[in-house]
N, C-alpha and C positions, 0 to 999 in steps of 0.2 A: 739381253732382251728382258722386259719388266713383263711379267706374268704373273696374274692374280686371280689367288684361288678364291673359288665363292662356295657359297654353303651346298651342300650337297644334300639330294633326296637320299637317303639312309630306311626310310621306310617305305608303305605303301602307300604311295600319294602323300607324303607328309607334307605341311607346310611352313613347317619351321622348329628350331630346335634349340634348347639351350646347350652355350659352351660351358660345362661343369670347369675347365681342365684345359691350359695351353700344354703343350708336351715340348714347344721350341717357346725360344725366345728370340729375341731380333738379334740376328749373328751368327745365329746356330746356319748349317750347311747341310741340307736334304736333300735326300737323295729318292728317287719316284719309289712308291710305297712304304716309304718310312710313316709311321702314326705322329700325328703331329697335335691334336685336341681329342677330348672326350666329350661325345655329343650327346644329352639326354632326351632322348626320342620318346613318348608315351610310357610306356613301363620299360625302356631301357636305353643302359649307358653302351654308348659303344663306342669306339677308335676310330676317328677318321684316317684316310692316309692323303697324302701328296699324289697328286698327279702328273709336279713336276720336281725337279731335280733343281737346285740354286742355293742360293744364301737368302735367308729369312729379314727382309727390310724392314718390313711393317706386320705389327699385328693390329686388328680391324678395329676389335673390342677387345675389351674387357672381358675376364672369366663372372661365372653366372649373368651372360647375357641370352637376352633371348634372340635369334637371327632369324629371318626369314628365307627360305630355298632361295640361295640364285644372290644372296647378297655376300659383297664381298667378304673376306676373312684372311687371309695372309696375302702378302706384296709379297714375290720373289726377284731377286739381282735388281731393285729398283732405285730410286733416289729418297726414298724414308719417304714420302708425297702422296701416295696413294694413288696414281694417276688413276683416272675412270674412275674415280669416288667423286663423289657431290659433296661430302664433308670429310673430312680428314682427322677421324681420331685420333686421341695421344694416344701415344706407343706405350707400354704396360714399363713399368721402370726396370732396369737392368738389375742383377743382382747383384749384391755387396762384394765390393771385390777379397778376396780369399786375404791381402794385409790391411784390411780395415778393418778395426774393431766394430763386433755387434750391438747396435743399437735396441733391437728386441727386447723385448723380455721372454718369447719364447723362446723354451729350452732347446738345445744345438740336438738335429737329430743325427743317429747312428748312423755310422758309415754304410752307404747302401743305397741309404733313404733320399730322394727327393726331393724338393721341394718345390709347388708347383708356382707360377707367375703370381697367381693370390697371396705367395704366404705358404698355403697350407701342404700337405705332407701329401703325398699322390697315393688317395683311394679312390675307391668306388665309394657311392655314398653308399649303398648297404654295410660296405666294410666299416663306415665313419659310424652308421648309427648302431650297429652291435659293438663298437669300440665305447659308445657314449655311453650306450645303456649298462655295459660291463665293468664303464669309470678305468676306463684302459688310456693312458695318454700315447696316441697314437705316434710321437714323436722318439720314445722310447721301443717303439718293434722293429726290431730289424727286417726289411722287407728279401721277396725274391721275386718278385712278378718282375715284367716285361718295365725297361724305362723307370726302374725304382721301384715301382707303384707295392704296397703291401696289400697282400689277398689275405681271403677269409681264413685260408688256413694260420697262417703268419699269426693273425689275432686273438686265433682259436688256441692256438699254440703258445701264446705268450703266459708267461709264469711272472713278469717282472711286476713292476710297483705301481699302482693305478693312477690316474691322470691328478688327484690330487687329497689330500686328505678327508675323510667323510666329516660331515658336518652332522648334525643331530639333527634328526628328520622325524615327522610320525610315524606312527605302525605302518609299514608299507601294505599296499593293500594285493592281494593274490592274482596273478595275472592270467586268464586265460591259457591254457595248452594248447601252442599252437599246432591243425593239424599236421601232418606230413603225408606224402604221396603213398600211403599204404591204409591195411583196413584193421583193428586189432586181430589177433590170434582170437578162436575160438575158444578156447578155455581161461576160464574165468581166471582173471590175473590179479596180482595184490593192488591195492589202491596206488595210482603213480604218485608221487610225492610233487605239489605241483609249485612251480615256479615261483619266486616271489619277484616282482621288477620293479626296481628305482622308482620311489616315488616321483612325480611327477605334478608342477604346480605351474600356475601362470600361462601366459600366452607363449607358445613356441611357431616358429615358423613353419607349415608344412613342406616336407621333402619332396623335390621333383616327381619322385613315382608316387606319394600318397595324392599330389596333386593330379596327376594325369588317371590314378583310380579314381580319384572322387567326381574329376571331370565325364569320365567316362560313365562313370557310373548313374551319375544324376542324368545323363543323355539317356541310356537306355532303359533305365526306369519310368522315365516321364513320356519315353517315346512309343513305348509297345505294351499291348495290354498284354498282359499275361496273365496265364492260368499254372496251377500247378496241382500235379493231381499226388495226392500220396497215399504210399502201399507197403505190403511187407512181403518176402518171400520165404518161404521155407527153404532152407540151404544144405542142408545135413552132407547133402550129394558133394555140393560146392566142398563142403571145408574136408569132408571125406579124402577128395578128389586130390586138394590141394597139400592135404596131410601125406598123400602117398608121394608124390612128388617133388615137396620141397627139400629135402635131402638130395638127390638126384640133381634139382638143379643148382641148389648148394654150390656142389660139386665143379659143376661148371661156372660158375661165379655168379648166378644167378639167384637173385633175391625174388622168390616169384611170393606174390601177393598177391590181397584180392582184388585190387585194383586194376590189375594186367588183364584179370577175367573180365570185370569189369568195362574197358578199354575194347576189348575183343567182341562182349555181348553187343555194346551201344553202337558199334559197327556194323554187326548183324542187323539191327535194328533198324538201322539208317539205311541200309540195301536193299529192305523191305518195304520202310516206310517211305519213299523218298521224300516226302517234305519233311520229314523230322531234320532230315541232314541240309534242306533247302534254305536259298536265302529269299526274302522278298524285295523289292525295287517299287519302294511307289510312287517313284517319282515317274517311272516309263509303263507303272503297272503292269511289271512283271515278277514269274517267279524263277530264279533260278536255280536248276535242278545239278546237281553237282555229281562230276563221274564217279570223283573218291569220298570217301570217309577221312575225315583228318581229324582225329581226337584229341584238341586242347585239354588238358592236364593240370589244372589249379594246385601252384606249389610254395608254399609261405616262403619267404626269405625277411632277413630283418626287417629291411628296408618296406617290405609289403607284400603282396602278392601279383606274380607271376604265371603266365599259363605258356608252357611250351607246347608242341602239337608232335602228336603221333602221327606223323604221314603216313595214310593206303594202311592204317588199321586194320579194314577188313581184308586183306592180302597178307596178312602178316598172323605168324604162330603167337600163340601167348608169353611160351619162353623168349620172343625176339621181342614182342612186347614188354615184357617185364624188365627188360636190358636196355632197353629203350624209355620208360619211364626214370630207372635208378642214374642214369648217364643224365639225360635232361635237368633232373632234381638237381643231382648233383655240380651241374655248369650252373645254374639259378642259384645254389649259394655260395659257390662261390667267386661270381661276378664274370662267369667266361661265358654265358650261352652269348651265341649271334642273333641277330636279328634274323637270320633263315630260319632257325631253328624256332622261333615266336609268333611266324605268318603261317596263312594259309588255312586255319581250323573253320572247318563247317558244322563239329558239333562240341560241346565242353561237357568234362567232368567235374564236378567241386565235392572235394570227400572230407569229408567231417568226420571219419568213422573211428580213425586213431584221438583223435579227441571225445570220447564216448558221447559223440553228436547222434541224435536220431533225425528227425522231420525237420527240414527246412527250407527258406524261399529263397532258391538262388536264384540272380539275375540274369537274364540272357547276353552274353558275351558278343559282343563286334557286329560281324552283320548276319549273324546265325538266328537259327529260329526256337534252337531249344537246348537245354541245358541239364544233365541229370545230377541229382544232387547224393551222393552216397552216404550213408549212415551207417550206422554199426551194425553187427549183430549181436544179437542176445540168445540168449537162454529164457524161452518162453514156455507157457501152456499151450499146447496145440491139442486139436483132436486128431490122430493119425487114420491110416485109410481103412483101420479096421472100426473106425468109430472109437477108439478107447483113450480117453486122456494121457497124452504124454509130453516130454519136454523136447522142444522142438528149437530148432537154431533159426530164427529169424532175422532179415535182412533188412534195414529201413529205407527203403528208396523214397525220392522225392524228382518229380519229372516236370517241369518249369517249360511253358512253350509260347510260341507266339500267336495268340488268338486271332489274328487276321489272315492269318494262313492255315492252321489248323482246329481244326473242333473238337470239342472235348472227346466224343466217340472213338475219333483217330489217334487221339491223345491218351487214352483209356488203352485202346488197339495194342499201340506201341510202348505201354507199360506192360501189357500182359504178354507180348512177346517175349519183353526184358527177361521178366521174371520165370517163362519156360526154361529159358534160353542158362540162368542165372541157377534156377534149379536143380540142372544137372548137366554138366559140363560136357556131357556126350552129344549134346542136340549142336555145340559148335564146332565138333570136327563136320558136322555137315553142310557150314558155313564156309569153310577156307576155297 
């Protein structure tokens, strides 16, 4: 019986997806939930599966196409014909068979490796554009992922011989530090020695995910007025706190940063405040007020940035948050987070702090209303509570919101909560 799969909804309401990646070819034999393509959904790749069991007759398109929900994509046990299609695309060409000489010039990869219906070697494009920027010829890494495919670590791991001899370029120029999911140590550290990246010339194509951030982003920037109020908190308590403890949770494997505190304050925040954590509807002109807290987490990866979401933040300890940031991070680079793991946030973090970031305008993420931006802390002049100048540990916050739901007052309100809350870490054991 001929059965034909069609694109599937993979996100929230999406309406269409590119196929980066076939994972069969016409012949291959499936069986229900085998991964059969890799679909590039908004800011990610993920694996479709089979929902039926057969031999692969027809593939629909073309890899890097773009498909719309509901339109066809594999013929199973069929006649090569497409039946129920309107037009009948050519079938992606078979591969060279194993006693025919390669016609290529691409070099033959290692045993292990892949190769996908395009041609190319089975990654994730974050893995392809850290491979490009590190001049790693990705044909030469032995892979271990699922189905061939070679992961971040594979790449990260590779010691062999770069994708091809350097050519004489000018001074490259010094690339931004990018942040990561944590906030510097309190003590004043040696200057980091900072990156230098491939130079870069000419027109290049943008990448699926730089495209779906830019897309997004010129939406929510043009769509909501925002305000952003920025402030600083005195922390002593914070790093105090965090000094006694990170040993401890060492221990248990836990990497606790300020970020985790962080994650757990803006929780708080959101319990108090309700519209900070609220979304707006103006098309029904409404606002909806949201039971949990779910803390998007802003996490670089080569390919671009990422925000995975702390679910029920405010029901959760800091140590189980911090375990929970360092795992999330962690599947963002190296190309395993799910799409569960990416829905659902009603408020965002974006930390700049491990990049000695202070003040900045983040934008408000999806259909949220506000967005905190973290920055560093310093080593400042304070006046302390006895009036007598001293050096004080300051926090740079920046709290970005949506002006048609809140007013600066409440916006103001729910900074100065923050920063009680931020001050001294005892005011959120009376938050859980």
């Amino acid at each position: 019986m001929t059965e034909i799969f069609t694109m599937p909804d993979i996100g929230e309401g999406m309406a269409e997806g590119d196929i980066t990646n076939w994972l069969v070819k016409v012949g291959d034999t499936v069986k229900v939930d085998d991964s059969v393509a890799e679909v590039q959904n908004d800011k990610l790749v993920q694996e479709i599966v089979s929902p039926y069991a057969g031999t692969v007759t027809k593939l629909f398109v073309d890899p890097d196409t773009t498909v719309a929900v509901g339109d066809p994509l594999i013929e199973f046990d069929g006649d090569g014909s497409g039946a129920g299609a309107d037009e009948a695309a050519p079938a992606p060409k078979e591969e060279t068979p194993a006693d025919e000489p390669e016609t290529s010039d691409t070099p033959a990869a290692p045993a292990g490796n892949v190769v996908a219906t395009n041609g190319q070697i089975l990654a994730m494009p974050s893995v392809r554009h850290y491979a490009f920027e590190k001049n790693i010829d990705l044909s030469q890494v032995p892979a271990s992922g699922r189905h061939g495919h070679i992961t971040m670590t594979d790449v990260t791991g590779f010691t062999g011989a770069p994708a091809a001899p350097e050519a004489p370029t000018p001074e490259p120029q010094a690339a931004p530090v990018a942040p990561e999911a944590s906030v510097p140590d309190e003590k004043s550290a040696p200057e980091k020695k900072v990156e230098v990246a491939d130079t870069k010339s000419g027109r290049q194509p943008m990448s699926g995910v730089r495209k779906a951030i830019a897309s997004a982003m010129s939406v929510q920037n043009a769509t909501i007025p925002t305000v952003t109020n920025f402030d600083s908190v005195e922390v002593s308590k914070l790093v105090a706190h965090r000094s006694n403890f990170k040993e401890p949770a060492k221990e248990q494997g836990v990497k606790l940063t300020y970020l985790a505190y962080a994650v757990k304050a803006l929780a708080a925040v959101g319990k108090k405040f309700p519209e900070i954590n609220a979304s707006i509807d103006m098309d029904s002109h409404e606002v909806i007020y949201h039971d949990t807290v779910n803390v998007g987490v802003a996490v670089n990866a080569p390919s671009g940035l990422y925000v995975p979401v702390v679910a029920h933040a405010e029901s959760k300890s800091i140590m189980t948050i911090a375990t929970e940031i360092a795992d999330l991070a962690s599947a963002v680079r190296e190309g395993t987070i799910k799409p569960a793991q990416m829905q659902g946030a009603t408020i965002t973090i974006s930390n700049l702090g491990s990049a000695r970031g202070t003040w900045f305008t983040p934008i408000i993420n999806g259909k949220e209303s506000a967005i905190l931006g973290l920055g560093s802390i310093l080593k400042e002049p304070i006046v302390d509570e006895n009036g007598e100048l001293a050096v004080g540990q300051n926090m740079k916050l920046s709290l970005s919101y949506d002006h048609r739901l809140i007013d600066g007052m409440l916006g103001q309100q729910s900074m100065n909560y923050l920063k009680q809350l931020l001050a001294d870490p005892s005011y959120m054991l009376m938050e859980v």
